[in-house]
C-alpha positions as CSV (number, residue, x, y, z in Angstrom):
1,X,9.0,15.4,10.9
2,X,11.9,15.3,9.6
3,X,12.9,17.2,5.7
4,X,14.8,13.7,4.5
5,X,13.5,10.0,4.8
6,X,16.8,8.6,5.8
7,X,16.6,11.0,9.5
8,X,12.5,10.0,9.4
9,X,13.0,6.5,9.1
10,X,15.9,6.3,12.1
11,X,13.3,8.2,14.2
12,X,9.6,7.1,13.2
13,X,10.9,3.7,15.9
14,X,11.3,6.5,18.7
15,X,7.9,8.3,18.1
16,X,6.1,4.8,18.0
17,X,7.7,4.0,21.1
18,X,7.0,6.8,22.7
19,X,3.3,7.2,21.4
20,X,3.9,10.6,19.7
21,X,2.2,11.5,16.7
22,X,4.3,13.2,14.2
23,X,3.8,14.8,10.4
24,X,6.6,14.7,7.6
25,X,7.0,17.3,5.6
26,X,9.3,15.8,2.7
27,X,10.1,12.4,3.3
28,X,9.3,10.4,0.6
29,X,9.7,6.5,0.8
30,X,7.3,4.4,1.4
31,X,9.4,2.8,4.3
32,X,8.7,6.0,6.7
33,X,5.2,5.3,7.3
34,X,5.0,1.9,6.5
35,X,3.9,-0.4,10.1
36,X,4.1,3.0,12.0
37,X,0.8,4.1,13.5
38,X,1.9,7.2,14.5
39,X,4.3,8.9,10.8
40,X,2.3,10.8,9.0
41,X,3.1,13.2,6.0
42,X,2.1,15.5,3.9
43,X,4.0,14.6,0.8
44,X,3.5,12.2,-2.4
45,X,5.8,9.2,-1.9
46,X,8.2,7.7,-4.5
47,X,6.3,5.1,-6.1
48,X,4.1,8.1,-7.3
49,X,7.1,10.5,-8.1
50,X,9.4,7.8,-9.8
51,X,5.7,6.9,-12.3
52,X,5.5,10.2,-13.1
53,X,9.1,11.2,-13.7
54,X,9.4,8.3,-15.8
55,X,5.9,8.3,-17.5
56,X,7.3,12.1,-18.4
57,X,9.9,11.1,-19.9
58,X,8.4,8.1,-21.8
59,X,5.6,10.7,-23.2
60,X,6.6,13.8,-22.9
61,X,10.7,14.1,-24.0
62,X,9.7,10.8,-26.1
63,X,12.5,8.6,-24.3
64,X,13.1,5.1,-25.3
65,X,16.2,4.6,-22.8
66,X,17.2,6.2,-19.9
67,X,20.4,5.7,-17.4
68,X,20.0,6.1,-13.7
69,X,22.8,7.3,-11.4
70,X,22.3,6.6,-7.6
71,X,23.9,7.2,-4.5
72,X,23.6,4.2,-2.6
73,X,23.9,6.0,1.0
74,X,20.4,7.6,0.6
75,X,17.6,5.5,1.2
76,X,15.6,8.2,-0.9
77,X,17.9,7.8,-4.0
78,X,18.1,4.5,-4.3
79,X,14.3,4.2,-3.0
80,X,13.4,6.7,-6.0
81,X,15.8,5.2,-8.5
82,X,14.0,1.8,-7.8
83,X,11.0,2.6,-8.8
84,X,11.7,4.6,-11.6
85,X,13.3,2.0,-13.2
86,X,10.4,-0.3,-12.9
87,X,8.0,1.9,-14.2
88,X,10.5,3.1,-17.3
89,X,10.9,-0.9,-18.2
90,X,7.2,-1.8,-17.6
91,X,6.7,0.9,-20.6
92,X,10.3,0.9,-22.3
93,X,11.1,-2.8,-22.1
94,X,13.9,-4.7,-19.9
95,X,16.5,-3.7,-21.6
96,X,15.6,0.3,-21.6
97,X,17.8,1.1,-18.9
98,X,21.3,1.2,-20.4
99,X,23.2,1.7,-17.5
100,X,23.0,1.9,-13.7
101,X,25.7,3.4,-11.8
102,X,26.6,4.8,-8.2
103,X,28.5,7.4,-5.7
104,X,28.3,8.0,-2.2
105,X,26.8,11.5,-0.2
106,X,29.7,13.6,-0.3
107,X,31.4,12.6,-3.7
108,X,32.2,16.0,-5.9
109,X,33.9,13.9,-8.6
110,X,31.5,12.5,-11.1
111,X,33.7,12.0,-14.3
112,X,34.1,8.2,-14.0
113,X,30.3,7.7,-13.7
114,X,29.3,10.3,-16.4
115,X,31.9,8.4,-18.6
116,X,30.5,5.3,-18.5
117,X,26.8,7.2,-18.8
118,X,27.9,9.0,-21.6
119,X,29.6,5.2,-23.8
120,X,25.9,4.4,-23.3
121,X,24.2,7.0,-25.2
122,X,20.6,7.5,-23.4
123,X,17.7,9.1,-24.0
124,X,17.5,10.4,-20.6
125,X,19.3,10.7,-17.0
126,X,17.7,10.0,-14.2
127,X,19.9,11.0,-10.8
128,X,17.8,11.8,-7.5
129,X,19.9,12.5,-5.1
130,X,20.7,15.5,-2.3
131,X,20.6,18.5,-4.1
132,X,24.5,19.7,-3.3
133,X,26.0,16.5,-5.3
134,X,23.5,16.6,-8.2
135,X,24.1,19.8,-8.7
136,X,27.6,19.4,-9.3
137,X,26.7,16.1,-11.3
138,X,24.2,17.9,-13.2
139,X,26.9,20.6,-14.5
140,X,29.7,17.6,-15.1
141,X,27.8,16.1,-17.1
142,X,27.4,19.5,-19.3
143,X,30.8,19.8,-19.0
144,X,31.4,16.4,-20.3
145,X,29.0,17.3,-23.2
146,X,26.0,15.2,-22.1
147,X,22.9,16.7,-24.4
148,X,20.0,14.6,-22.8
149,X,17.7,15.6,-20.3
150,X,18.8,15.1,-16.7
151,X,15.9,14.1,-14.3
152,X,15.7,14.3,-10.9
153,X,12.9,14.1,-7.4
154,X,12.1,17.1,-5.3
155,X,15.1,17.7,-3.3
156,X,16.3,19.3,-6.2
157,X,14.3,22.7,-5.8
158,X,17.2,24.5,-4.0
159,X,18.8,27.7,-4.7
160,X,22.2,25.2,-4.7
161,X,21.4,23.3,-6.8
162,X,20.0,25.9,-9.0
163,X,23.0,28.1,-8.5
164,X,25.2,25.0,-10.4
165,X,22.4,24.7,-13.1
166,X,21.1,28.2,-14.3
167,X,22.9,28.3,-17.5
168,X,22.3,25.2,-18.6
169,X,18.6,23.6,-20.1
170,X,16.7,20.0,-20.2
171,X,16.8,19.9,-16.5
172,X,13.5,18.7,-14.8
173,X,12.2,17.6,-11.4
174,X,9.1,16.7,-9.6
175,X,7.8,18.5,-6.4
176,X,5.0,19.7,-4.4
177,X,4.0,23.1,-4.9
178,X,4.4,25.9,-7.4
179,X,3.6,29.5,-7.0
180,X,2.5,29.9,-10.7
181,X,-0.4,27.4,-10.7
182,X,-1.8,27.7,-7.4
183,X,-3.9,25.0,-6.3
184,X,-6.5,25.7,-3.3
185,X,-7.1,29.1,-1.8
186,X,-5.0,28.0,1.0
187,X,-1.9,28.5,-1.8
188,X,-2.9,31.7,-2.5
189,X,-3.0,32.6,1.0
190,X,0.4,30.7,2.2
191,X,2.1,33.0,-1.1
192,X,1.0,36.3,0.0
193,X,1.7,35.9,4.2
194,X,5.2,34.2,2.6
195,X,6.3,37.4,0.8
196,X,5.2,39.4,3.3
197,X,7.2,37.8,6.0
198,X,10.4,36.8,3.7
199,X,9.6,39.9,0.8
200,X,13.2,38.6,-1.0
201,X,12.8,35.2,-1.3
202,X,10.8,32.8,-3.2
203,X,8.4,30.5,-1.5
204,X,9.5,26.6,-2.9
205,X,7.7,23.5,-1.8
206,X,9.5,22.7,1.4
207,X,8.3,26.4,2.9
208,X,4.8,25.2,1.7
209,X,4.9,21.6,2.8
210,X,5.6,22.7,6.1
211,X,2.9,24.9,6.4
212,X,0.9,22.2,5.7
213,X,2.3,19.6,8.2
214,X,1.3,22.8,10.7
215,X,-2.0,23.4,9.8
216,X,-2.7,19.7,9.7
217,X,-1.7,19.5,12.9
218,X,-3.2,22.1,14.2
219,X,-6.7,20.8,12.3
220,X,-5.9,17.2,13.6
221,X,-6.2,18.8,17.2
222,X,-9.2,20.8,16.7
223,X,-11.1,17.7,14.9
224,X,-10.2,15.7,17.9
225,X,-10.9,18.4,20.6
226,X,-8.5,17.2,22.7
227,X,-4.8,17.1,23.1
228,X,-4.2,13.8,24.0
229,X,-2.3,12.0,20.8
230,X,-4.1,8.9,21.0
231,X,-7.0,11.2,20.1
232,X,-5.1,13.7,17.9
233,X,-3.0,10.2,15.7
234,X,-7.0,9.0,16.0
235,X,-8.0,12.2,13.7
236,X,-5.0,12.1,11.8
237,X,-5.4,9.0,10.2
238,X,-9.2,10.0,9.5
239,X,-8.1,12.6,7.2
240,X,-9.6,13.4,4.4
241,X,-10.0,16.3,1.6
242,X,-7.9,18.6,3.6
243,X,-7.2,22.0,1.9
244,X,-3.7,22.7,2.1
245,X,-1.2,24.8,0.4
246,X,0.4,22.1,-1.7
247,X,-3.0,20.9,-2.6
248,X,-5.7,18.8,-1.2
249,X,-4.2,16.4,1.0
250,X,-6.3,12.7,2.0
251,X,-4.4,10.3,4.0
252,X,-4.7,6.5,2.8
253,X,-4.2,4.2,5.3
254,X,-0.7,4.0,5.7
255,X,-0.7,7.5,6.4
256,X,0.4,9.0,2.9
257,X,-1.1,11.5,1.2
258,X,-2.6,11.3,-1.9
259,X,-2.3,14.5,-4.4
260,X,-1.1,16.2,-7.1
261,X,3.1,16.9,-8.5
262,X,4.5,19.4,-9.8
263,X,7.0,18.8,-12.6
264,X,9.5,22.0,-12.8
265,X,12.2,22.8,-15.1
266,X,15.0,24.8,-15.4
267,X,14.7,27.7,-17.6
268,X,16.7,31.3,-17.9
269,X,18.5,30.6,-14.9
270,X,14.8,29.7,-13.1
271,X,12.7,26.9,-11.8
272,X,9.9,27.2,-14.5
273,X,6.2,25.5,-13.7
274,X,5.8,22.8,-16.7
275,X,2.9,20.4,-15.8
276,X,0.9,19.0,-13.0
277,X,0.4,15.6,-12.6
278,X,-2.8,14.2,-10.9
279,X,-2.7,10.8,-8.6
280,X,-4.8,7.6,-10.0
């Protein structure tokens, strides 16, 4: 499946159609899965990541306000954005969000929406988005002399947007996996194989979800002892306590999994492990 939900919600039609089963890696909104037999994932979804980004910031950095900048091309912004604002007013009150504003995938000008951000005064920033333009958003805002903390979804754990980001702090995210609090044995084993193969790099969750979608397929097929992907989409949706990498992975009955997030931060030029976050 595909790494984005835009590309995964264009082609879940196609797989349906065709009677394929397929496995997501990182797409995230709800609308991937959702009347599709055949899309499944191994990811949380957004109304999971936007509660606990914006329960984090209600408990943890003690926020009373927040401001949310979107980009409106990206079902996943907009789709993470959403709920995030509905869980940060169910807590914070309708008038908690202070100001709401938007760009477009491919903008590298920011100023106009960090002004009107900045008039506002809030507690926090929350801007999901792809990880090129938020990282240069991320650094404006610095620029601009934006103190709060910036929060954003799981695309954010690349090297680019890091790269923009290193020397500056109160920079968090949600995500998958994290190689400093593994969670099953299969993370453990995923790490080691990872840095033999790639002995420079660091593993992130997208290497991890993918060996997941992998192994769950390759489980899916030896459940259903057959190749046929009526029987293997069968065994896929049947699911359940599946050791994985990024955790244990159970698929409800849409087809999403149900498991734990990360929350990372950056720190001393890093992506620092700061809490885990257990489904309900």
């Amino acid at each position: 499946g595909s790494y984005g939900s835009s590309l995964s919600m264009s082609g879940g039609p196609v797989a349906q159609d065709a009677g394929c089963p397929v496995i997501g890696c990182s797409p995230t909104n709800p609308a991937v899965t959702l009347g599709n037999d055949y899309y499944f994932r191994v990811c949380f979804i957004d109304p999971f990541q936007g509660t606990v980004m914006s329960n984090y910031a209600t408990n943890k950095l003690s926020a009373k306000t927040a401001a949310i900048i979107q980009d409106v091309q990206q079902d996943y912004s907009v789709g993470l954005s959403n709920y995030f604002e509905k869980a940060f007013k169910k807590t914070n009150g309708e008038k908690s969000i202070v100001e709401k504003v938007n760009y477009n995938t491919g903008d590298k000008d920011f100023s106009a929406q960090l002004t009107a951000v900045k008039a506002k005064n809030p507690d926090v920033i929350f801007a999901p988005g792809n990880f090129l333009e938020c990282g240069i958003l991320v650094a404006k805002a610095r620029e601009l002399g934006i103190t709060c903390p910036i929060l954003g979804g799981d695309t954010w754990e690349a090297d680019a947007f890091l790269s923009q980001v290193k020397q500056y702090k109160d920079i968090y995210f949600s995500t998958h996996f994290t190689a400093e609090e593994p969670v099953t044995e299969v993370s453990t084993t995923f790490l080691n194989e990872f840095k033999k193969a790639y002995p420079d790099k660091t593993a992130n969750a997208f290497g991890a979800l993918g060996f997941d979608a992998y192994l769950l397929a390759v489980n899916a097929i030896e459940r259903a002892n057959s190749t046929d992907r009526e029987d293997i989409k069968t065994a896929l949706a049947a699911t359940k306590d599946f050791k994985g990498a990024t955790g244990i992975i159970t698929l409800d009955q849409n087809g999403d999994a149900t498991k734990t997030a990360i929350i990372k931060k950056v720190a001393d030029g890093n992506f620092v492990y700061e809490t885990k976050v257990e489904p309900k």
